[in-house]
VOKOLMI-289408 format. One record per residue: residue in three letters; x, y, z of N, C-alpha, C, O in turn. Coordinates in steps of 0.02 Angstrom, whole numbers. Layout:
BEGIN
  resn  n.east  n.north    n.up  ca.east  ca.north   ca.up  c.east  c.north    c.up  o.east  o.north    o.up
   ALA       X        Y       Z        X         Y       Z       X        Y       Z       X        Y       Z
...
***
This chain:
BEGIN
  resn  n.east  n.north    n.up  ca.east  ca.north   ca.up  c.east  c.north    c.up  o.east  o.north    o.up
   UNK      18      610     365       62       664     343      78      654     269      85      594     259
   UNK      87      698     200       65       714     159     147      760     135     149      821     140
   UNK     194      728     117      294       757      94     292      768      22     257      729     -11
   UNK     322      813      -5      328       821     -54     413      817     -70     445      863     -47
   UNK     443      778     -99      527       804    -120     541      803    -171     516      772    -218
   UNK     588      842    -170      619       836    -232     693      801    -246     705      778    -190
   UNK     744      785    -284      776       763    -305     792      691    -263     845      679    -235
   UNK     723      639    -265      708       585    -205     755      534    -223     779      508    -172
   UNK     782      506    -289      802       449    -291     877      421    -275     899      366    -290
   UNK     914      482    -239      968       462    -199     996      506    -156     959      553    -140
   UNK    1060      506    -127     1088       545     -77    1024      569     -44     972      540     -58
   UNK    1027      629       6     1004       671      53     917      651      33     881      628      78
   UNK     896      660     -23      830       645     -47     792      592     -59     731      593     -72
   UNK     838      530     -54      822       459     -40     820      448      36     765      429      57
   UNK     868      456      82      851       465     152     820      499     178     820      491     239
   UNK     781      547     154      734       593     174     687      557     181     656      551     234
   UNK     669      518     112      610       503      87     600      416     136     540      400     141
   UNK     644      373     163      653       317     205     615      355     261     557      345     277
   UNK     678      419     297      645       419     370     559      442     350     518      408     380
   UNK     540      479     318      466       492     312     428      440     314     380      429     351
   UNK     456      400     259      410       322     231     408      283     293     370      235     300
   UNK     446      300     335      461       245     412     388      282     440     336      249     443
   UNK     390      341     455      358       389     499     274      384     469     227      405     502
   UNK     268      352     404      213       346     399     160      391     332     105      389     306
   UNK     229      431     330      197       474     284     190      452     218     225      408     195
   UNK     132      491     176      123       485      94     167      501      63     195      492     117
   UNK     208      518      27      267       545     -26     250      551     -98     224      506    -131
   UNK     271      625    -123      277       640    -192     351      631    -204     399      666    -191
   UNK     345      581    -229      429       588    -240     448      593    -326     434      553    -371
   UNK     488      663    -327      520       696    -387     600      670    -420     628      644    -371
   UNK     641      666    -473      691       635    -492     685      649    -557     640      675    -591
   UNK     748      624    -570      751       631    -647     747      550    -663     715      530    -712
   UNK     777      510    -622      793       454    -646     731      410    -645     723      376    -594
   UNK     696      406    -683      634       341    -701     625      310    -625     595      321    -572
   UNK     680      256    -659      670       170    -643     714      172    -569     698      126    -531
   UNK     756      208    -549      784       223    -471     734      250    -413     736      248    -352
   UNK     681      283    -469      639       333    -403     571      283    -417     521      305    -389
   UNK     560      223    -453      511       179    -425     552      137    -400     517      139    -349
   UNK     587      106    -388      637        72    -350     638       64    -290     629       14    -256
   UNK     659      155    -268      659       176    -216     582      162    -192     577      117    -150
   UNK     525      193    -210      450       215    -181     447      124    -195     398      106    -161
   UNK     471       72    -222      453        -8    -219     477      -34    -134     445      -77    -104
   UNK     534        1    -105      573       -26     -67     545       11      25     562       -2      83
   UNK     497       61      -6      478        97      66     411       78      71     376       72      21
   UNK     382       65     149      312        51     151     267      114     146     269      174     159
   UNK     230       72     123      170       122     104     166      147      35     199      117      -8
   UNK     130      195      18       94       183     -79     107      259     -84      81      302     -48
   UNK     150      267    -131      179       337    -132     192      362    -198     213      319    -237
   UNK     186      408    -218      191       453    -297     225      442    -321     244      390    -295
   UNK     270      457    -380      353       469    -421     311      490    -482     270      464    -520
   UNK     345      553    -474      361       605    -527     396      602    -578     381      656    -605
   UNK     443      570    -620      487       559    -652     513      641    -699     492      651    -757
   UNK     539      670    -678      545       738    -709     631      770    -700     679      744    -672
   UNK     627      816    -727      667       866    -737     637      941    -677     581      962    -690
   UNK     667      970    -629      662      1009    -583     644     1081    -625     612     1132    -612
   UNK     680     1056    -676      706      1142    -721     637     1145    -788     616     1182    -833
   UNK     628     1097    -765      547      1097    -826     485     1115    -784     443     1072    -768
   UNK     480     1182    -766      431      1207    -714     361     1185    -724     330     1166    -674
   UNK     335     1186    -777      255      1137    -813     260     1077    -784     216     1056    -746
   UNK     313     1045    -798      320       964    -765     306      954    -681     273      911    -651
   UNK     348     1013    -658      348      1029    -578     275     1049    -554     227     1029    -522
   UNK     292     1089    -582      184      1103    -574     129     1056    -582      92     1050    -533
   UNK     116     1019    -641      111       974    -636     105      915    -591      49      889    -593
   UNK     138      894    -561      164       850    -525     115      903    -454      60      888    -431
   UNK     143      943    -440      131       964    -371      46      965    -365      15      950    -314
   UNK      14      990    -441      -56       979    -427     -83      912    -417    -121      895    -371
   UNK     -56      870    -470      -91       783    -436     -73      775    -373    -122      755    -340
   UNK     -17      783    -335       -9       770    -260     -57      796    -223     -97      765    -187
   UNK     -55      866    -234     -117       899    -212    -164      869    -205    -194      869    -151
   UNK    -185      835    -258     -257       828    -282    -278      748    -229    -327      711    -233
   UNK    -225      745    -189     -251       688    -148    -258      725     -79    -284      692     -34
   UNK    -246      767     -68     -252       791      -1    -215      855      17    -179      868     -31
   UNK    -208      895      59     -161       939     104     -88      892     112     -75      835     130
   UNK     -41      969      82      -19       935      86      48      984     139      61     1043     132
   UNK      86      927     199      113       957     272     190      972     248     215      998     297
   UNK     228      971     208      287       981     195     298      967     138     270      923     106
   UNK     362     1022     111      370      1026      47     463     1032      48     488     1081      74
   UNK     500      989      23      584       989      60     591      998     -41     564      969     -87
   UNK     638     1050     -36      662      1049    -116     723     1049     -96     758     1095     -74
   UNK     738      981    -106      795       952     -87     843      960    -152     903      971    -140
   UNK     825      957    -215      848       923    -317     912      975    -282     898     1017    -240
   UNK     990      965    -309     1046       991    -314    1102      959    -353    1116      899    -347
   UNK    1134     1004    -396     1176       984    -411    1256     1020    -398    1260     1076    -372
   UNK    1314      982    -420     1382      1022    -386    1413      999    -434    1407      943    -459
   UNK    1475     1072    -463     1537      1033    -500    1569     1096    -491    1543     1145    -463
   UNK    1629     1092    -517     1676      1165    -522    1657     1186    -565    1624     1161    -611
   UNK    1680     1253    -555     1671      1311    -619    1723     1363    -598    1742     1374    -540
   UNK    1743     1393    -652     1782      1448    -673    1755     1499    -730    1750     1476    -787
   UNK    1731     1587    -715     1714      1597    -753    1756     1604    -814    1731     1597    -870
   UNK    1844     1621    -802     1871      1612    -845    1874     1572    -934    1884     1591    -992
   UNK    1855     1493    -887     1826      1470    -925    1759     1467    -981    1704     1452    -957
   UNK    1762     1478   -1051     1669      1498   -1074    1663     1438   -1075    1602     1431   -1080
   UNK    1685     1390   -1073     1640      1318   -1075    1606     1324   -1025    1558     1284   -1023
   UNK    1610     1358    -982     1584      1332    -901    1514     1361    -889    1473     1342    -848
   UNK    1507     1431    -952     1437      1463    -921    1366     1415    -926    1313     1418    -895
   UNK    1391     1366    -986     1313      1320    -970    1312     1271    -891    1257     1260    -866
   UNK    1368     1247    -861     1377      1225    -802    1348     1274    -735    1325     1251    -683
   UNK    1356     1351    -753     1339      1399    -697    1262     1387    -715    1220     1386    -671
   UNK    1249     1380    -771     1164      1417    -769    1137     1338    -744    1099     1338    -695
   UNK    1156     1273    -775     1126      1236    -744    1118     1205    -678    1078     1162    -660
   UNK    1184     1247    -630     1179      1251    -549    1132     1293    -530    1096     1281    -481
   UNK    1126     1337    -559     1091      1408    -513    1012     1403    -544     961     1428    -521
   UNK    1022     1355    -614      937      1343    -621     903     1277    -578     843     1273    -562
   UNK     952     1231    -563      927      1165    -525     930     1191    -455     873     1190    -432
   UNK     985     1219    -402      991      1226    -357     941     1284    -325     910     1275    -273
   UNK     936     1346    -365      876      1406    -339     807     1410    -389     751     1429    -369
   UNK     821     1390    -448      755      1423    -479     715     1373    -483     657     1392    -479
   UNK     723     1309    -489      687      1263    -461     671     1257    -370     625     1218    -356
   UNK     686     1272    -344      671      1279    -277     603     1327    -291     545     1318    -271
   UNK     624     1371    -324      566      1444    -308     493     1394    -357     436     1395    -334
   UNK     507     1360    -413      436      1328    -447     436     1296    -421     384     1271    -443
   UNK     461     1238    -352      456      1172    -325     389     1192    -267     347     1151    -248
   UNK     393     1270    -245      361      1303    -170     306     1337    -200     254     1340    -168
   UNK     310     1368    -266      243      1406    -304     169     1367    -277     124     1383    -238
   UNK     184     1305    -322       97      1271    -325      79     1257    -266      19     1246    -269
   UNK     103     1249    -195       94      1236    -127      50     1281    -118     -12     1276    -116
   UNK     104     1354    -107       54      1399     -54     -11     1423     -51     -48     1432      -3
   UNK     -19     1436    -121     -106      1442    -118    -157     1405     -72    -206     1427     -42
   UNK    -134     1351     -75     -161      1289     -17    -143     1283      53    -181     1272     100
   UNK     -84     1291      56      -72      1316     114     -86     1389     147    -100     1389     207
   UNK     -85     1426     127     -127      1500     147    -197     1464     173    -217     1450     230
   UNK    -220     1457     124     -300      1422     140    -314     1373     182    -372     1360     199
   UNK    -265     1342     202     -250      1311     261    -247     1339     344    -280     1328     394
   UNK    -193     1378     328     -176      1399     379    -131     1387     407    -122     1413     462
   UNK     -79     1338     378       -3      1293     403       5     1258     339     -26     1256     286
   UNK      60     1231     365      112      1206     314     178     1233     325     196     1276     366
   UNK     224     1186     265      297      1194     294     338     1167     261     343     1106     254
   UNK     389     1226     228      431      1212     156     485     1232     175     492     1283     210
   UNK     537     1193     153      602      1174     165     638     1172     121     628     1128      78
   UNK     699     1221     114      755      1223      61     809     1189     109     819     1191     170
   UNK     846     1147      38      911      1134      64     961     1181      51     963     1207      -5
   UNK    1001     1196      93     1059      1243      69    1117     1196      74    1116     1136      59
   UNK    1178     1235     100     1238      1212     114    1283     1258     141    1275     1319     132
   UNK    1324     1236     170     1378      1273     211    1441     1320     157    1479     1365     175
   UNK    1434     1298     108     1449      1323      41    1433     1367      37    1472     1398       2
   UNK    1362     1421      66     1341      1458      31    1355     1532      93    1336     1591      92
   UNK    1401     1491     147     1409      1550     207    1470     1595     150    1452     1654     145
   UNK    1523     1585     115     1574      1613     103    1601     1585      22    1614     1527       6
   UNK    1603     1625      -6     1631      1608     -67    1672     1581     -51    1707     1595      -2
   UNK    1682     1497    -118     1720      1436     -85    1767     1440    -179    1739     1423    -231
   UNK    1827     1461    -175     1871      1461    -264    1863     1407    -296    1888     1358    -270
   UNK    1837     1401    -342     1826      1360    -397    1760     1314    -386    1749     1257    -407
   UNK    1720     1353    -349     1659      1316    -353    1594     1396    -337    1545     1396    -299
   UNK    1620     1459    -385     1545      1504    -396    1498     1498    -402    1460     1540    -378
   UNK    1466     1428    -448     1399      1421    -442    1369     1402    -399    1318     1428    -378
   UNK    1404     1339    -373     1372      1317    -317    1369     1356    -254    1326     1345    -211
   UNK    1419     1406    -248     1407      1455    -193    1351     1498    -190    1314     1511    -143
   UNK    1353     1518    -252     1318      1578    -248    1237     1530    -269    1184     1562    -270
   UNK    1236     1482    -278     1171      1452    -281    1138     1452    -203    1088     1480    -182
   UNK    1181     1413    -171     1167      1401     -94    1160     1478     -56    1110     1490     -24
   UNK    1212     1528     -62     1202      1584     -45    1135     1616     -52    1100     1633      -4
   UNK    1113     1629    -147     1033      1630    -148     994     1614    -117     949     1650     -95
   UNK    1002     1529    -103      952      1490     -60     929     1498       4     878     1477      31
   UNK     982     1535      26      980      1544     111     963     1609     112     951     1627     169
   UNK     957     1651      72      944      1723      61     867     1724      47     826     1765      69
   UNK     857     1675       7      782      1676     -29     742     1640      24     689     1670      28
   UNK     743     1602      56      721      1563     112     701     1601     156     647     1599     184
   UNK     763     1654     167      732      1691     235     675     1751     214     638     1779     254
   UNK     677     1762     148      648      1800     138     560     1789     134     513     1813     166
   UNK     566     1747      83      508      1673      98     462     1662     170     402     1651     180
   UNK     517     1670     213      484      1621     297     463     1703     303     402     1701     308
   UNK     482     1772     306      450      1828     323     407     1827     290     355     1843     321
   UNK     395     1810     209      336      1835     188     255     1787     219     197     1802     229
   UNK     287     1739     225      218      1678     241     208     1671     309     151     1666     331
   UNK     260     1671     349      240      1664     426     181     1712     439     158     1700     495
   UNK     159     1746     416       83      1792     432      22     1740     431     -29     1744     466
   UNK      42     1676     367      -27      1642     360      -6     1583     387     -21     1530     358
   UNK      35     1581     451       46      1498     470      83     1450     434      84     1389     443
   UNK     118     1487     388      157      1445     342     250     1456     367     282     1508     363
   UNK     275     1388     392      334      1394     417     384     1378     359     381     1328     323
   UNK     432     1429     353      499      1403     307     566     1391     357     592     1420     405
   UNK     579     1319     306      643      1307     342     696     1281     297     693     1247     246
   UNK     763     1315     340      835      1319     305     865     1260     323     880     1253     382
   UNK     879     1216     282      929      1155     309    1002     1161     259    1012     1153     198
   UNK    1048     1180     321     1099      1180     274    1136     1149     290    1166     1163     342
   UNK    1154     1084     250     1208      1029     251    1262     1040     249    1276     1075     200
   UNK    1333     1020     304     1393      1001     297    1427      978     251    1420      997     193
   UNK    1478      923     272     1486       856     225    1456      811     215    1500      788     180
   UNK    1424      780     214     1334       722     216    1371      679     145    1375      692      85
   UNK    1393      621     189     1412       558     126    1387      531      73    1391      470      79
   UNK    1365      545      28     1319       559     -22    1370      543     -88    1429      555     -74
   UNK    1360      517    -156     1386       521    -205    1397      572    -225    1441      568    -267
   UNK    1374      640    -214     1391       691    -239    1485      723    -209    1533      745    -240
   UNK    1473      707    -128     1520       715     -99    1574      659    -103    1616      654     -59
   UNK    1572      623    -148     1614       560    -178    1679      575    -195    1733      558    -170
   UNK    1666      607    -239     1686       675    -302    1737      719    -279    1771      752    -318
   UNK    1745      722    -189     1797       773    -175    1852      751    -161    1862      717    -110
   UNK    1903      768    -208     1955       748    -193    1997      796    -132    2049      824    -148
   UNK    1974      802     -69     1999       818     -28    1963      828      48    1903      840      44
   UNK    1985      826     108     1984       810     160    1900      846     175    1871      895     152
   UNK    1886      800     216     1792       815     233    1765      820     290    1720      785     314
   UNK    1811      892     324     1793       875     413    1729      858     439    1683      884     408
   UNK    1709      811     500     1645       822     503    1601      767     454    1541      755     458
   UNK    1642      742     416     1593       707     370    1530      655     400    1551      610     435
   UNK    1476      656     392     1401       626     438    1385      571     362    1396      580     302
   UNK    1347      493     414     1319       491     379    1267      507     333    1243      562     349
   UNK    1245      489     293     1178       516     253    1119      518     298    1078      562     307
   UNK    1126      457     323     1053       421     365    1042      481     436     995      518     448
   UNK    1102      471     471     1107       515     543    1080      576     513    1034      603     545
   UNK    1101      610     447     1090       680     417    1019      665     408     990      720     409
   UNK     984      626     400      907       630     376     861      633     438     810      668     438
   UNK     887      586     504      854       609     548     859      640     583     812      646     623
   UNK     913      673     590      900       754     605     888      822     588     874      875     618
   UNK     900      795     512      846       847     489     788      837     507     763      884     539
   UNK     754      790     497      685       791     516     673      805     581     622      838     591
   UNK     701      792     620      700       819     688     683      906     686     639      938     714
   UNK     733      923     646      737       994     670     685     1019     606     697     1076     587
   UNK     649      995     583      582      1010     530     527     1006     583     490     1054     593
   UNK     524      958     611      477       931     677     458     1020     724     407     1052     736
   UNK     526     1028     736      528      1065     793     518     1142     739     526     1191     776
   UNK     505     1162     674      492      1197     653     559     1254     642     549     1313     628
   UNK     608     1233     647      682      1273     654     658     1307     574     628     1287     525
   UNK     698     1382     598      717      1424     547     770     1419     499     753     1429     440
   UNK     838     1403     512      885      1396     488     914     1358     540     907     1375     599
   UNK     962     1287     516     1004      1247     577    1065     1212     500    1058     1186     445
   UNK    1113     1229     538     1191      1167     507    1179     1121     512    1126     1115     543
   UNK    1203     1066     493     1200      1003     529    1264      968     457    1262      976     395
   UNK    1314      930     502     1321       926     585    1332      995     627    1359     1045     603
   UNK    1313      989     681     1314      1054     738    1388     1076     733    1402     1136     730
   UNK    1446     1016     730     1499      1061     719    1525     1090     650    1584     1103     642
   UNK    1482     1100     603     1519      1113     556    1465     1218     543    1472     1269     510
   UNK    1408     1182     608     1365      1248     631    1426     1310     649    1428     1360     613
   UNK    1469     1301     703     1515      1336     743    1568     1348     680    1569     1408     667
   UNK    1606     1313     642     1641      1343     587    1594     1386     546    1619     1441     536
   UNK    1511     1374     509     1490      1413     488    1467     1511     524    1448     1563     497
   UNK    1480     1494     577     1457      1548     608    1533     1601     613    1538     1662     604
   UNK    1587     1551     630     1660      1590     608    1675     1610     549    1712     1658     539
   UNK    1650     1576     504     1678      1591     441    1660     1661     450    1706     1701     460
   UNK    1588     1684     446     1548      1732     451    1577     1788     490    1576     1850     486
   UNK    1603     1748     526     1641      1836     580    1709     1862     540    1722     1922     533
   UNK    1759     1796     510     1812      1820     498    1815     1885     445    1787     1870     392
   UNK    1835     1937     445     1863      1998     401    1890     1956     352    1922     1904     361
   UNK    1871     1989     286     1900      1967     228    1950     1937     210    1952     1882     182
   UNK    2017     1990     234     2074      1976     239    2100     1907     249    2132     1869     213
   UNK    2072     1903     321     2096      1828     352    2058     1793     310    2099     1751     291
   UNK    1978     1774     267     1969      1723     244    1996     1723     204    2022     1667     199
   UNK    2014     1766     149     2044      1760      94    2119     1731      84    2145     1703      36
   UNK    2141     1748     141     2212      1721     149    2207     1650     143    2248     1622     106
   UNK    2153     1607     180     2159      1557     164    2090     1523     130    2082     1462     122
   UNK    2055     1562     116     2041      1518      54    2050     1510     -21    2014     1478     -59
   UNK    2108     1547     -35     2164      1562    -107    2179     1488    -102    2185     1457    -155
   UNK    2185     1459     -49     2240      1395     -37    2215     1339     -38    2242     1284     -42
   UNK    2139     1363     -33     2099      1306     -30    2108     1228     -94    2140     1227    -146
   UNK    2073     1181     -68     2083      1140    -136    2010     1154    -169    1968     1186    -138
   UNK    1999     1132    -228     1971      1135    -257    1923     1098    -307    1950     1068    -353
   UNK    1850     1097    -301     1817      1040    -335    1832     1045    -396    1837     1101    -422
   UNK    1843      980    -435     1848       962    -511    1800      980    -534    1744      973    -509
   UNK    1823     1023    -620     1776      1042    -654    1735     1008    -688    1750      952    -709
   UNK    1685     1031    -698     1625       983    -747    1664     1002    -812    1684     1056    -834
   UNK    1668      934    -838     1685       918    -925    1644      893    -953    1650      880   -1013
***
């Protein structure tokens, strides 16, 4: 088996890249960070890629996806790369913070899946995987980019799995909870549900295995995402005015 990820050299994308490396598989593994993402590919068995790049440098991404290529077919593609901070548009400091969420979190997703499909069409299977987040069921105050990044993601995904499921090509939605991660370090406030990283990696892969369309995980934070979704405005809004709120990027 033949993984492609992206943002590999920690949280959600470093455990991705373990349970695979356990399972046997080859790995392209993508990062910004050098000397963490050979580190990482030093510490897992088996002889595996690193990309050392920028997500948002689409030549680089491309790049990268053709040498992987160029060793074989390749069975999954997880564009995992994300980033999170507050924002306020109020704020103008903040618009370079929005563009660099919504360029790392969606528009790199869309160049991370480009150089694949051609090969996969020609295949006949294959199977690419966005990460989302539970973030992206309901506008969450003081965090727009990241909402509406994840929102895209789960929007663009589905749109994605209609267009390719004709040539055997499966898309799948993984949208994370709380998943203990350094990113989720950062919140200064209560984290129902919070999973480890590790438990979060093998069940994602589980539910990659089984070819799932869209799945939560954890399952209970599935049943709040599916409420959020029912509640009338009114009632969410009532309480999510009250919500707390992620710290802004400075």
């Amino acid at each position: 088996m033949r993984v492609f990820i992206t943002g590999a050299s920690s949280g959600i994308g470093r455990a991705l890249a373990s349970r695979y490396a356990a399972r046997g598989a080859v790995l392209g593994l993508v990062a910004r960070r050098e000397q963490a993402l050979r580190d990482l590919a030093a510490s897992l068995p088996g002889d595996h890629h690193c990309y050392p790049l920028d997500v948002r440098d689409r030549n680089a991404l491309h790049a990268a996806a053709r040498d992987f290529l160029s060793g074989g077919p390749v069975d999954l593609v997880i564009a995992n790369a994300g980033i999170s901070t507050g924002t306020l548009t109020e704020e103008l400091e903040d618009f370079d913070a929005f563009r660099a969420v919504l360029d790392t979190n969606l528009v790199a997703m869309v160049a991370t899946f480009e150089p694949f499909i051609a090969a996969m069409k020609q295949a006949g299977k294959g199977q690419l995987a966005g990460i989302a987040s539970v973030a992206g069921i309901r506008g969450l105050p003081g965090a727009g980019a990241y909402s509406a990044s994840k929102a895209a993601v789960i929007a663009y995904c589905e749109s994605l799995r209609n267009e390719l499921s004709p040539y055997g090509i499966r898309v799948s939605t993984i949208a994370p909870g709380y998943i203990r991660t350094a990113m989720t370090a950062r919140n200064p406030y209560p984290m129902p549900f919070l999973m480890d990283v590790d438990t979060f990696a093998e069940k994602a892969a589980d539910a990659l295995d089984r070819g799932v369309r869209y799945t939560v995980i954890p399952w209970q934070m599935g049943i709040v995402a599916k409420l959020l979704r029912l509640l009338p405005d009114a009632v969410y809004d009532h309480f999510a005015v009250r919500a707390p709120r992620k710290p802004r990027h400075r």
